[in-house]
Backbone bond lengths (Angstrom), bond angles and torsions (degrees), N, CA, C in turn:
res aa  C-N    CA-C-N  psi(-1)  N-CA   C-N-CA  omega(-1)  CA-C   N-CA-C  phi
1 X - - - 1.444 - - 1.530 107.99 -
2 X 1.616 124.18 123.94 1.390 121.70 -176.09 1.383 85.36 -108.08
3 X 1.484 115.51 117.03 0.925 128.07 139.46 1.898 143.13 -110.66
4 X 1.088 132.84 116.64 1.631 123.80 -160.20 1.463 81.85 -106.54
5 X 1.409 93.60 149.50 1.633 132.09 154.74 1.754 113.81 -51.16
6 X 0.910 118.31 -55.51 1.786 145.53 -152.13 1.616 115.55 -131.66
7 X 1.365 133.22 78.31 1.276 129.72 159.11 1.437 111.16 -78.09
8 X 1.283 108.78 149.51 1.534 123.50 164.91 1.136 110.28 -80.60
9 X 1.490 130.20 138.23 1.175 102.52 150.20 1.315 150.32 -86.53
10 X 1.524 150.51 158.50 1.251 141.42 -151.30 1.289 111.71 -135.71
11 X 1.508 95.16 116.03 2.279 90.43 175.84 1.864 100.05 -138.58
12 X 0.899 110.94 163.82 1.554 119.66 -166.87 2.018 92.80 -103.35
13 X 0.986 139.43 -3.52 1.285 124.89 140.22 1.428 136.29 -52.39
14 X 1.785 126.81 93.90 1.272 114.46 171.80 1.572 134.35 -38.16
15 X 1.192 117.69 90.74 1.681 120.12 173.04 1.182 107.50 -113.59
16 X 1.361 127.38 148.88 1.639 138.35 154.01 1.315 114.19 -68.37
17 X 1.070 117.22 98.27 1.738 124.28 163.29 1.742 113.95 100.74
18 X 1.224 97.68 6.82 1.566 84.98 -179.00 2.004 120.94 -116.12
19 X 1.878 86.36 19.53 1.797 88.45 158.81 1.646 92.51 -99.12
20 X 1.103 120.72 12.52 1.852 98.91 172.11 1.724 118.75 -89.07
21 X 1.204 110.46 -10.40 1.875 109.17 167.01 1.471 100.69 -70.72
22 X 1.441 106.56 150.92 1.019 124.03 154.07 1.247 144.36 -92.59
23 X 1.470 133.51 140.90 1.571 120.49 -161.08 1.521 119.83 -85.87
24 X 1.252 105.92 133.38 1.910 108.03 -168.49 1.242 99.46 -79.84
25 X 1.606 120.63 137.53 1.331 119.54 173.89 1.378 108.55 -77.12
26 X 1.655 134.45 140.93 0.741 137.02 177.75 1.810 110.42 -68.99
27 X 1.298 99.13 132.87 1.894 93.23 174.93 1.733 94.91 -124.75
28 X 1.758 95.45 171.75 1.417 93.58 173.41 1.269 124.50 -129.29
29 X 1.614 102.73 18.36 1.810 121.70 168.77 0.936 94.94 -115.13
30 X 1.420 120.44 -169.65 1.318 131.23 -148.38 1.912 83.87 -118.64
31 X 1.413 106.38 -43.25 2.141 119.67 175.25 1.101 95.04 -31.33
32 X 1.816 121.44 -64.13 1.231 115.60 -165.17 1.718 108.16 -50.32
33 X 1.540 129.86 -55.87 1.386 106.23 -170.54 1.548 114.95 -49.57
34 X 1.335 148.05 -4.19 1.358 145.03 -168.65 1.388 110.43 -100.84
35 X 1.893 114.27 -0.64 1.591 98.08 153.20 1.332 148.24 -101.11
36 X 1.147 115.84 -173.90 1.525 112.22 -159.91 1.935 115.74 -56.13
37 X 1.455 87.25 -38.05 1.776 102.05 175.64 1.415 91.69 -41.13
38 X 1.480 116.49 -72.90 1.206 132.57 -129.55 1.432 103.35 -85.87
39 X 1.019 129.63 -40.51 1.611 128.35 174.06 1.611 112.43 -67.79
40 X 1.682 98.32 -58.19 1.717 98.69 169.60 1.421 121.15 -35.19
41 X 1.468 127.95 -51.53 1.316 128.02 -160.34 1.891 92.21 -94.86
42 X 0.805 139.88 -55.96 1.712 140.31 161.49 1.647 103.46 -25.79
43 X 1.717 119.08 -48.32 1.431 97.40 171.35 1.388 123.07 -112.39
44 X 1.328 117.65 38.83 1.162 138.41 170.11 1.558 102.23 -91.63
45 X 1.393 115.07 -73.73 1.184 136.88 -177.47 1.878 100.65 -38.28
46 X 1.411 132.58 -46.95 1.293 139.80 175.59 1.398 119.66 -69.77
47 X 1.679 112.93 -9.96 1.511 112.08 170.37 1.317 99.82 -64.51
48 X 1.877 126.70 166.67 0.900 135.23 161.99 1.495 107.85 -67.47
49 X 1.625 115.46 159.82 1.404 126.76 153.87 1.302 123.47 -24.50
50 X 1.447 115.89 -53.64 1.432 142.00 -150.49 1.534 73.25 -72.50
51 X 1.704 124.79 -72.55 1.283 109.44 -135.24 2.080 103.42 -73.40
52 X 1.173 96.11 -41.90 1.447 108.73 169.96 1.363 122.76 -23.96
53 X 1.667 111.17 -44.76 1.111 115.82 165.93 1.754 139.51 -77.17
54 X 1.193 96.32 -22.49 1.298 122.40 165.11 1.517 133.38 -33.65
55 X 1.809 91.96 95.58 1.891 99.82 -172.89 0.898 119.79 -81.62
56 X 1.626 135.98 17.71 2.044 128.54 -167.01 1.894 86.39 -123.25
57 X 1.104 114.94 144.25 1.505 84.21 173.05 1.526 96.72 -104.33
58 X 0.982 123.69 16.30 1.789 120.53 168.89 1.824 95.38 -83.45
59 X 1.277 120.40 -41.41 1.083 98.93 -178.00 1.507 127.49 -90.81
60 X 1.630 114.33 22.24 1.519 126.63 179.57 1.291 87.71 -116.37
61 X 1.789 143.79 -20.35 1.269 103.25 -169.94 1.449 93.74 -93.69
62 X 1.282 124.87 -16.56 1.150 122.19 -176.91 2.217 121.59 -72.40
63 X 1.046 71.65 -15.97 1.836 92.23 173.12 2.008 87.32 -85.08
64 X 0.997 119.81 -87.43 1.276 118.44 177.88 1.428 122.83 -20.01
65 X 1.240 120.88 -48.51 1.668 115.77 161.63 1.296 112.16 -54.25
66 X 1.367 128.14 -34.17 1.554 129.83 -167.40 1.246 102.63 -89.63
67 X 1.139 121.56 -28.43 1.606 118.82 172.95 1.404 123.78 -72.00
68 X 1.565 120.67 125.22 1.468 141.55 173.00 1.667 104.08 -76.27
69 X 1.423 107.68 103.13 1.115 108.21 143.47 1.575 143.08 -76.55
């Protein structure tokens, strides 16, 4: 069974920056929104661009403290 944590999502329209969200698994209780898949990629998707892109990871966790969720 291949299962991942984190899909990208994928569309054949050229855009800048918008294969970097990640895709929410669909659930059909409400339990399901309270897992890790599902919150991780929900507050992934709400980081800014800036941090999303972010290659040092000292300088993404440090964006991440500054960021208001």
């Amino acid at each position: 069974m291949n299962h991942r944590l984190f899909v990208r999502q994928r569309h054949f329209i050229h855009t800048y920056g918008n294969n970097l969200l990640l895709t929410l698994n669909k659930v059909r209780i409400r339990v399901g929104k309270n897992t890790f898949s599902f919150q991780g990629a929900f507050l992934y998707n709400q980081l800014t661009e800036y941090l999303r892109n972010e290659t040092y990871f000292s300088s993404f966790k440090n964006g991440i403290d500054a960021f208001e969720f």
